[in-house]
C-alpha positions, 0 to 999 in steps of 0.5 A, spaced: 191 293 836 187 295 842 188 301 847 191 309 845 189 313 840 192 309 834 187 303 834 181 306 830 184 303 824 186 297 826 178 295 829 176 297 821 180 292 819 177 288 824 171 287 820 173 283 814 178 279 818 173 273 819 172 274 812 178 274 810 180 266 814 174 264 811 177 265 804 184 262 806 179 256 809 175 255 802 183 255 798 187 251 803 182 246 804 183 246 811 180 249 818 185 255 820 183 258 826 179 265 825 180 270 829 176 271 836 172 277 838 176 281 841 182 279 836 184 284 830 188 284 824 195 287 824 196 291 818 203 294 816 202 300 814 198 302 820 203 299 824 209 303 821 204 308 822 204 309 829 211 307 830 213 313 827 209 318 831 210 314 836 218 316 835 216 323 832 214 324 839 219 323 843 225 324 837 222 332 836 221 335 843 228 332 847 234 337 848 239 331 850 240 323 849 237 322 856 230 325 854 230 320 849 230 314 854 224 313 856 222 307 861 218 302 858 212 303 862 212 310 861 211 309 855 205 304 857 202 310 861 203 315 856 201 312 850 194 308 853 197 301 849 196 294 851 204 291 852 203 287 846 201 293 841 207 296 845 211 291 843 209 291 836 211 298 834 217 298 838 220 291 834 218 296 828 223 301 830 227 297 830 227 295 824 226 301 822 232 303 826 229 307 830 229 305 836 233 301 840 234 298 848 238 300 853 243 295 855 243 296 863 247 292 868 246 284 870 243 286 877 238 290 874 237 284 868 234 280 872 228 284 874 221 285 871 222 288 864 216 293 865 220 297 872 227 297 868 227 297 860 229 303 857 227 305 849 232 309 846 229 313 841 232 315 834 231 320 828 232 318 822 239 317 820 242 317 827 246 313 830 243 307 835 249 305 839 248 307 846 255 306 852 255 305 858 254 312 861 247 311 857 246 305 861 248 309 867 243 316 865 238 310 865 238 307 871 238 314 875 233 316 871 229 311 873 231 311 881 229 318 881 222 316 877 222 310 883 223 315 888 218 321 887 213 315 887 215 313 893 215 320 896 208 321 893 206 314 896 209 317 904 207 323 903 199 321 903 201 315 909 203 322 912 196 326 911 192 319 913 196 318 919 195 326 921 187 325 920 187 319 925 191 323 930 187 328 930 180 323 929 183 319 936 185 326 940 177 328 939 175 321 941 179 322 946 183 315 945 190 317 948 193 311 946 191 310 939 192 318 938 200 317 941 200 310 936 198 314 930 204 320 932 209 315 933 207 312 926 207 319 923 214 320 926 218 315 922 214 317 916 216 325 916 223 322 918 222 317 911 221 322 906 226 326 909 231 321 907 228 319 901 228 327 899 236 327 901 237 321 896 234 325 891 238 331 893 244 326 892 242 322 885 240 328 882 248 332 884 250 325 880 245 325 874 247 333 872 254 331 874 254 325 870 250 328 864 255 335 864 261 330 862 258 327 856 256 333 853 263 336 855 267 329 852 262 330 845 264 338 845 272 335 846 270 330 839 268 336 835 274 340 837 279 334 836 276 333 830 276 340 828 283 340 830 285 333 826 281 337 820 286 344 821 292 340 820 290 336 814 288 341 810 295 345 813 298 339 810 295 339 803 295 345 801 302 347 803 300 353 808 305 356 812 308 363 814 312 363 809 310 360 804 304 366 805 309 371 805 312 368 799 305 368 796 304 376 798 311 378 794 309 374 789 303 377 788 306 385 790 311 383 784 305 381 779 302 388 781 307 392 778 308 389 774 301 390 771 302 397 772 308 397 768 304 395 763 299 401 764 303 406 763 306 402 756 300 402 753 298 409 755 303 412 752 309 417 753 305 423 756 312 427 758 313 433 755 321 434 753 326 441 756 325 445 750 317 444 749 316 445 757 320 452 756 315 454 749 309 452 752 311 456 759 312 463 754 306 463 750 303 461 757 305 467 759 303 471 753 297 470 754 295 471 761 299 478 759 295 479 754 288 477 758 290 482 764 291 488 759 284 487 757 281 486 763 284 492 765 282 496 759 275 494 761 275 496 769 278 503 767 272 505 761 267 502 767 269 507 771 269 513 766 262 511 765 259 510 772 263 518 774 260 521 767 252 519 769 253 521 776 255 528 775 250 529 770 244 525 774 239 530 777 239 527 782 245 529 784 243 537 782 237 536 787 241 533 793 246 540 791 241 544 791 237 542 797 238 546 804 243 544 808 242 542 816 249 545 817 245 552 816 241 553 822 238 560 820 236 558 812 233 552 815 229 556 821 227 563 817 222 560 813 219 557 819 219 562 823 216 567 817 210 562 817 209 563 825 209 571 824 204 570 819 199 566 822 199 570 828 197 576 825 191 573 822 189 571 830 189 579 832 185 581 825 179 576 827 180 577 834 
């Protein structure tokens, strides 16, 4: 295989191609024709190798069916292979069922393979079959591609025609500078075409996408749906028959409870126990608070004994009494005079 980034091996197995025909010649007996120069020998495993990266890539990043559809030589530009090692690996994804083409309308059947051949690209596992509006996505893929060729193709001519309009005013030809704007004219009015064109493909491509998507949503639900009412069916779900369910289950419930008590024994006590149990109940709470009230009237007879005989109620009753104001003074005043007295004696 020639060209990309998976031939390395295949020109490895270059080297003992010669050898091996020459080897098929010696056993045969006859002359088969050994590979050219440029020829290289196709090995299986590396061929199942590169379909599959080659699927891996455009499988892992798609959001949607249609970015797994690509065009035949977007994939010769991208992948850098000769349409011969290209061909290889996708009849091997075939057969892998890995890939499949895009069936597109009779009109377009009858042009070149390399403008309108669409590859579908699977995982593993996934079905190939493609419909109508598969084929219908890829057609309008492709013209949009066609379209921005041609757009960028327009868009140059009307660059090079603005340069020679102004390459012809400074050579003051007015005659070929007025050739070259009428030319520059109808190339502004193209692209506007062509991007209105776009416009319009790209309103029905989204429109015609969005409906996909919404049928595959509306196949879930149906068969969600479909799904609901098998299992309603199966099991016997109803609104009654649930409520019958729910009282079987409540009855069950006390029933159990029931049991409970059974095992657990009579606790109720009969009228004549509930009377002796209240009396001595009553006694003895009769009997609890005459002790603690014997107890409260000791307490009290002991804490009146110590305070009267505390000295430190005698002091309190024989201190001076600030009802008193000549008791409280007089000593005060006593000590005044006193101090008087000496100032005169020293004076």
């Amino acid at each position: 295989m020639t060209g990309g980034t998976f031939s390395s091996p295949a020109k490895v197995a270059n080297a003992v191609s010669s050898l091996v025909f020459s080897m098929l010649s010696m056993a045969l007996g006859d002359d088969p024709k050994p590979p050219g120069q440029n020829e290289e020998l196709i090995v299986p495993e590396l061929v199942d190798e590169c379909a599959r990266s080659m699927n891996q890539r455009y499988v892992r990043g798609a959001l949607t069916r249609v970015d797994r559809m690509i065009p035949y030589d977007t994939l010769v530009k991208e992948l850098k292979f000769l349409p011969d090692d290209l061909d290889i690996l996708l009849n091997r994804l075939r057969e892998l069922g890995l890939a499949s083409n895009v069936e597109v309308t009779k009109e377009r059947k009858s042009l070149s393979k390399s403008r309108w051949q669409v590859v579908y690209f699977a995982g593993e596992g996934e079905c190939l079959s493609t419909t109508k509006s598969d084929a219908c996505l890829a057609m309008l893929k492709i013209t949009l591609r066609d379209l921005d060729r041609k757009l960028v193709d327009r868009e140059n001519l009307l660059k090079r025609l603005s340069a020679e309009v102004k390459l012809a005013i400074k050579e003051k030809q007015k005659r070929k500078a007025m050739y070259a704007l009428k030319s520059k004219k109808r190339q502004e009015k193209q692209i506007e075409n062509i991007r209105a064109q776009r416009v319009n493909l790209e309103i029905v491509f989204e429109s015609l996408q969005k409906v996909n998507d919404d049928k595959e949503v509306l196949q879930v639900l149906r068969k969600g749906s479909v799904e609901i009412k098998r299992v309603i069916e199966v099991h016997g779900l109803s609104v009654d028959h649930v409520a019958e369910i729910l009282d079987e289950v409540r009855d069950q419930v006390e029933e159990v409870d029931e049991l409970s008590n059974v095992l657990a024994g009579d606790t109720e006590l009969s009228e004549d126990e509930a009377i002796d149990l209240n009396a001595e109940l009553e006694s003895l709470v009769a009997e609890e608070t005459k002790t603690m009230d014997g107890l409260n009237q000791n307490t009290k007879e002991n804490k009146h004994a110590v305070t009267e005989s505390s000295p430190i109620k005698t002091a309190v009753d024989s201190a001076p009494s600030f009802e008193d104001p000549q008791h409280t003074m007089k000593p005060v005043l006593q000590r005044h005079s006193e101090k008087e007295e000496k100032t005169a004696v020293l004076n």
